[in-house]
C-alpha positions as CSV (number, residue, x, y, z in Angstrom):
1,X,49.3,-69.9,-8.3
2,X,51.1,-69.9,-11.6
3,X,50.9,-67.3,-14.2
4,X,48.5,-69.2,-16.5
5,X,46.0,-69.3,-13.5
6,X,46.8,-65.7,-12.3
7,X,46.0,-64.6,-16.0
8,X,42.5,-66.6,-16.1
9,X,41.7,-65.2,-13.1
10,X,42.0,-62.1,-13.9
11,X,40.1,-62.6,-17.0
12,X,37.3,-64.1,-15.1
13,X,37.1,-60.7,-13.3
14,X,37.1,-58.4,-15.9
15,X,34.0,-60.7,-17.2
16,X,32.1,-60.5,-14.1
17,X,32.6,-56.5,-14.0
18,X,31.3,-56.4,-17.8
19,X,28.4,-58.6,-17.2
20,X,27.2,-56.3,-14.3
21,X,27.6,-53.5,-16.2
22,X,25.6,-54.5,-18.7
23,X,22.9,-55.7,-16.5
24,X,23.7,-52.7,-14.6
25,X,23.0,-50.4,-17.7
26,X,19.7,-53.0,-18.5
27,X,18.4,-52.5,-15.5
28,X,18.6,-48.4,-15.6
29,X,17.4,-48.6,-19.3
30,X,14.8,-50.6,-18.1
31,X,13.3,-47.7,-15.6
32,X,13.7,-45.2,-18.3
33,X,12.0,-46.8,-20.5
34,X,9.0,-47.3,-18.0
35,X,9.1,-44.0,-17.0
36,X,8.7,-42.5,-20.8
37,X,6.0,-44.8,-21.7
38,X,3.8,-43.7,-18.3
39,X,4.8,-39.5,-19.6
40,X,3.4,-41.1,-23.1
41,X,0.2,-42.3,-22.0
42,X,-0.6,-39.6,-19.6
43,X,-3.0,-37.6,-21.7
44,X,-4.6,-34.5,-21.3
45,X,-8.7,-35.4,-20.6
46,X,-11.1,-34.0,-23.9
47,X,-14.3,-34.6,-22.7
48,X,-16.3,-31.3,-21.7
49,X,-16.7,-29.7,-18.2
50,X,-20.3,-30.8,-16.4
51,X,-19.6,-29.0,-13.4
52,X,-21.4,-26.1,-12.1
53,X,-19.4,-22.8,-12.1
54,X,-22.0,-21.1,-9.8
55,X,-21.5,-24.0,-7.2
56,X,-24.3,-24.7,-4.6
57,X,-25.0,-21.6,-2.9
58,X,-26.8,-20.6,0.3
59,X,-29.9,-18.3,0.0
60,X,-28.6,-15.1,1.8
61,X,-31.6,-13.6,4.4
62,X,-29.6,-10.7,5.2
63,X,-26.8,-8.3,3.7
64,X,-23.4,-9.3,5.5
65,X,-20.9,-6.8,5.4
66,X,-17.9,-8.4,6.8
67,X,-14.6,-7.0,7.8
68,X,-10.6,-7.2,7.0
69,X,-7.4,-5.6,7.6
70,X,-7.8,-2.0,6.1
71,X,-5.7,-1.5,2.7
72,X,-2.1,0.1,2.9
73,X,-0.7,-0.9,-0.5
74,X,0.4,1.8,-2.6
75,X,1.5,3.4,1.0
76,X,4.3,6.6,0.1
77,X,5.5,5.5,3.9
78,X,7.3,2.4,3.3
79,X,8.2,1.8,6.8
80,X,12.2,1.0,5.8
81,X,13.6,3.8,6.7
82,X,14.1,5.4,9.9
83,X,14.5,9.3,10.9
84,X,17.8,10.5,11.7
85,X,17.3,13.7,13.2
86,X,15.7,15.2,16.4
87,X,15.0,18.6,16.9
88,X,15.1,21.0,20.0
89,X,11.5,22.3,21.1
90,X,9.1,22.5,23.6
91,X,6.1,20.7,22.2
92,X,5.8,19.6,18.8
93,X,5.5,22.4,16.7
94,X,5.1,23.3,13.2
95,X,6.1,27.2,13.8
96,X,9.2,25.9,15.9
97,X,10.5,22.8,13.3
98,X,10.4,25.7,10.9
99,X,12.9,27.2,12.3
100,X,15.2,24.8,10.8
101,X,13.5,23.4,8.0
102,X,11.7,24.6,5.2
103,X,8.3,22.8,5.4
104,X,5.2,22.5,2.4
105,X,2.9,20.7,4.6
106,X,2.8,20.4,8.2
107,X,0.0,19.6,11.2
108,X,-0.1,17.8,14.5
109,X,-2.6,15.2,15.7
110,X,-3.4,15.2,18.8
111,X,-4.3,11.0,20.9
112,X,-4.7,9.7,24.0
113,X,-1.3,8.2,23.5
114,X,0.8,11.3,22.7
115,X,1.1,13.5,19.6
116,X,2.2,13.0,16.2
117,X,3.7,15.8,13.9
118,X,3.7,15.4,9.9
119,X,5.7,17.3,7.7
120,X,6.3,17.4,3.8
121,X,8.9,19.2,2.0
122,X,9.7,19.4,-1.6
123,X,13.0,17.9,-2.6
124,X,15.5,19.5,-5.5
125,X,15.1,19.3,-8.9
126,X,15.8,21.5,-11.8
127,X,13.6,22.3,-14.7
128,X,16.3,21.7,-17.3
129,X,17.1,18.5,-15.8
130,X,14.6,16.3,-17.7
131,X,15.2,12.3,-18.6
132,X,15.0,11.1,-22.0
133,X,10.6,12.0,-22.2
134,X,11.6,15.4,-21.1
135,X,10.3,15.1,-17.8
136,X,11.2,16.2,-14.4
137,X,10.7,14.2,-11.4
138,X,10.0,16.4,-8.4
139,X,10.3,14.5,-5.2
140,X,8.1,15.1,-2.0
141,X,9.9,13.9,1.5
142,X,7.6,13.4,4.4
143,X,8.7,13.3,7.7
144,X,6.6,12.2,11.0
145,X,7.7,13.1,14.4
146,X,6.6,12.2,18.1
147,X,7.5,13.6,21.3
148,X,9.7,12.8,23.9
149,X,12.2,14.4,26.9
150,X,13.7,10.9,27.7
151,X,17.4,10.5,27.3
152,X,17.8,14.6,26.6
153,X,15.9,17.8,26.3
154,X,12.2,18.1,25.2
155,X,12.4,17.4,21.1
156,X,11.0,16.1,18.1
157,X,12.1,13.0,16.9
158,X,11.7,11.6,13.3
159,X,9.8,8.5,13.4
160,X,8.9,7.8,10.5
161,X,9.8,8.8,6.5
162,X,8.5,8.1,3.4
163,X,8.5,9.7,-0.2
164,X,6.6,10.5,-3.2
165,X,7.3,11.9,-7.0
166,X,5.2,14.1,-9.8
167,X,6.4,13.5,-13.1
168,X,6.4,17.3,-14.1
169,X,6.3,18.3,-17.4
170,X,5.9,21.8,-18.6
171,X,2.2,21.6,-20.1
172,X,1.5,19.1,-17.3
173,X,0.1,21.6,-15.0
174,X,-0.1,21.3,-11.1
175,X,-0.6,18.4,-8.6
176,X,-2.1,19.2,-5.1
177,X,-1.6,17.6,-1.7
178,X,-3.8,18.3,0.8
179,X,-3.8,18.4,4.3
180,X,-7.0,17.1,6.2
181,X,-7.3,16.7,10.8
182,X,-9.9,14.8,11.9
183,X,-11.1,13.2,15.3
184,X,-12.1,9.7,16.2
185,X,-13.6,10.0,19.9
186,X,-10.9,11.6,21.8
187,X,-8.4,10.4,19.0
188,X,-7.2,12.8,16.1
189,X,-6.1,11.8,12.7
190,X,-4.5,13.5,10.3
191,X,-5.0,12.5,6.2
192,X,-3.0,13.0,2.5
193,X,-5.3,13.6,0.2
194,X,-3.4,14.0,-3.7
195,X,-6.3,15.4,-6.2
196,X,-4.3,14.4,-9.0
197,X,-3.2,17.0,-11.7
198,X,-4.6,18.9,-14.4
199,X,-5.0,15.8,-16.6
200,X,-6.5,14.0,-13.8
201,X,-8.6,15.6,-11.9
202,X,-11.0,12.6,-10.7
203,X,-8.8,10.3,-9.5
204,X,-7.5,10.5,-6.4
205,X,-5.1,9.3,-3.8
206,X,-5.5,9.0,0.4
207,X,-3.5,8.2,3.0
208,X,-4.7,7.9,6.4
209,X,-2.2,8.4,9.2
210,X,-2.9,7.4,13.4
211,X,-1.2,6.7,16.1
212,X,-1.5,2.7,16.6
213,X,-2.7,1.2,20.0
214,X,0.7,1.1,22.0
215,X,1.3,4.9,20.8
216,X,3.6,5.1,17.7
217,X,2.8,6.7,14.1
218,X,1.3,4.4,11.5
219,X,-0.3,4.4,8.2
220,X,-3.5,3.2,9.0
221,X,-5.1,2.7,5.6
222,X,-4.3,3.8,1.9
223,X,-7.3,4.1,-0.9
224,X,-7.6,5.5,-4.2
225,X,-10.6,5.9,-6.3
226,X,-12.6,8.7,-8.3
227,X,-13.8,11.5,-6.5
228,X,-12.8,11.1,-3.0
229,X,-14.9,12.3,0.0
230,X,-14.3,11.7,3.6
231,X,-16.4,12.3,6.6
232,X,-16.5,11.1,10.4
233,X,-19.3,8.8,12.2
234,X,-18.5,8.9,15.8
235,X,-15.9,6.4,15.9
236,X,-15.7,5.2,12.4
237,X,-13.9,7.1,9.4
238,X,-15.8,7.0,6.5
239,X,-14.3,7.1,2.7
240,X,-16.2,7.0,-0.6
241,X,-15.4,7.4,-4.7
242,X,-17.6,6.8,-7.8
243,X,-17.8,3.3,-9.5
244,X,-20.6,2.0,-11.8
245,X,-24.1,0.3,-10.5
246,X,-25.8,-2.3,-12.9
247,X,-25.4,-1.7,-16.2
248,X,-29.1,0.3,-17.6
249,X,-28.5,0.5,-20.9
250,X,-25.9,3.3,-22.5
251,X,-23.6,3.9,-19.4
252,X,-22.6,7.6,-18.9
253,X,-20.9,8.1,-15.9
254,X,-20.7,6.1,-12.5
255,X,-23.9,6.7,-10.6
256,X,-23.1,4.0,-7.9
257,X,-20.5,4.9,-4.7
258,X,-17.5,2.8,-2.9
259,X,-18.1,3.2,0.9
260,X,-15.1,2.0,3.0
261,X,-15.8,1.9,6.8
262,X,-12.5,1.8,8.9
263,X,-12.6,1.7,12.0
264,X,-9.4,1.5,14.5
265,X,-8.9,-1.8,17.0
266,X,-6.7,-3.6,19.3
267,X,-5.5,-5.4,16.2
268,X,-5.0,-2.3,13.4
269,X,-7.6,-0.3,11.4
270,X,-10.1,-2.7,9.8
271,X,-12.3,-2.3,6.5
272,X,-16.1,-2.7,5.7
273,X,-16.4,-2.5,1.9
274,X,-19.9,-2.1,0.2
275,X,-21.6,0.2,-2.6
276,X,-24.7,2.1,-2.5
277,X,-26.2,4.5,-5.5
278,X,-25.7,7.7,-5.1
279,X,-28.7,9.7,-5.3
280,X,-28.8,8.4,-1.7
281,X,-27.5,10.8,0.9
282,X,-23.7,9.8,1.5
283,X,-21.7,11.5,3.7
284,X,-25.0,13.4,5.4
285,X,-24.8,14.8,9.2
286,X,-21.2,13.1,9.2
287,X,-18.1,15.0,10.8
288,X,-16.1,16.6,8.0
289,X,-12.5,16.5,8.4
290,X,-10.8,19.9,8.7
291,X,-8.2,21.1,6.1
292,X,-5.2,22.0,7.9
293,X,-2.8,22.7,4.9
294,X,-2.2,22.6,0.9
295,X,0.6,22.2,-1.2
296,X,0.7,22.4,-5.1
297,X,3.7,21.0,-7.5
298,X,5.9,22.6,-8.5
299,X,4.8,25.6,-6.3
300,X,5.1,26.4,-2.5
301,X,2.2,25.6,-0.2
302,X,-0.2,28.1,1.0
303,X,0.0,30.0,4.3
304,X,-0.4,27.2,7.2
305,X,-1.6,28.6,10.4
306,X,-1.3,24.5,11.9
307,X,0.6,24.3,14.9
């Protein structure tokens, strides 16, 4: 092949490339261009809704009152962190663990899977440490321990840890924690109850603390609400707080009552929500739970005689 023909080949080629990129390019244009003009003509419909919003519903014959997992958002025991520490005594003890720690709150629940010991102690803080609002977070640790003489002597062991914080300020007045025992057939409970403060007074906070079916410490359920009450039915613990019934005109203040039913299974606590009014009796011939301890922010608790 002589140069002439070397050259006109190679001229040929560089032809053939530009013609497939251009049809190349036409052929990519081409989907563009069909995919903006379907995005053009898709159009948002105007006409107006004719569809029910109330849907075809069955005529109910009787009130259901179904169940669910019981609530444990908001819970102050997050479950991430683990205890560190075991401590040296004979049975679990809130006069012995005082020995080494300074407690606030302390009680034992007794199950028919072994014992469970909770514990709260105020953290540090300093009253001239404040943030930019000039307030002072005070920090409550709580600690839950079980049993055991496997592996060493007879001690407590931390199980389980979680944490909760007042915003203190000085004209913020006091926040109490209290410190309830109750018994579910041959099963004791124990339950945090935080009134609030000063400012607050209705609304209140409670955690509800068991020992789950294979025999270790869980939060069972967490609720808050307006004027907590608790009470026992046999096997079923039984929580209500204010809320408002139909509306009768000029509203006051709530005259109906949130009842939560829980009630432990093989599965975990489980709910039964409903409301009721409450000039009906509530919490009548029910088990009240017994206050085992108190502790106020900023101050110390008040004598325990829980052991």
């Amino acid at each position: 092949m002589n140069t002439a023909q070397k050259t006109n080949l190679g001229l040929a080629t560089v032809a053939i490339l530009a013609i497939a990129t251009v049809l190349a390019a036409a052929a990519l244009g081409g989907k563009e261009s069909k995919t903006a003009t379907i995005a053009l003509t898709t159009t948002t419909s105007t006409a107006n809704p004719t569809g029910d919003p109330d849907g075809t519903q069955v005529p109910v014959t009787k009130n259901f009152s179904g169940s669910r997992p019981a609530n444990t958002d908001g819970s102050w025991f997050s479950g991430l962190h683990k205890g560190q520490s075991d401590y040296a005594m004979t049975r679990l003890s809130c006069t012995e663990l005082r020995q080494y720690l300074t407690l606030d709150l302390c009680a034992v629940a007794s199950t028919s899977r072994g014992s469970f010991m909770l514990t709260a102690s105020e953290g540090y803080w300093d009253p001239a440490e404040t943030d930019a609002d000039n307030v002072v977070s005070i920090p409550l640790y709580m600690d839950v321990y079980t049993f055991s003489s496997v592996g060493g002597p007879p001690r407590a062991i931390k199980d389980l840890e979680g944490v909760t914080t007042w915003n203190y300020e000085a004209d913020s007045g006091a926040n109490t924690i209290q410190l309830y025992r109750g018994k579910l057939d041959a099963d004791e409970l124990l339950v945090l109850l935080d009134t609030g403060g000063e400012q607050d007074t209705n609304f209140e906070t409670v955690h509800i603390i068991t020992m789950s079916p294979t025999g270790a410490p869980q939060v069972a359920a967490t609720y808050s609400g307006d004027d907590i009450r608790l009470g026992i039915d046999k096997s079923k613990l039984i929580i209500s707080f204010s809320r408002y019934g139909p509306p009768k005109g000029q509203e006051c203040c709530p005259d109906y009552a949130t009842i939560m039913q829980l009630v432990p299974g093989p599965a975990g606590w489980t709910e039964t929500f409903s409301s009721m009014s409450q000039t009906d009796a509530l919490l009548d011939g029910m088990t009240p739970l017994s206050l085992i301890d108190k502790y106020v922010f900023p101050s110390k608790s008040v004598e325990s005689t829980s052991n």
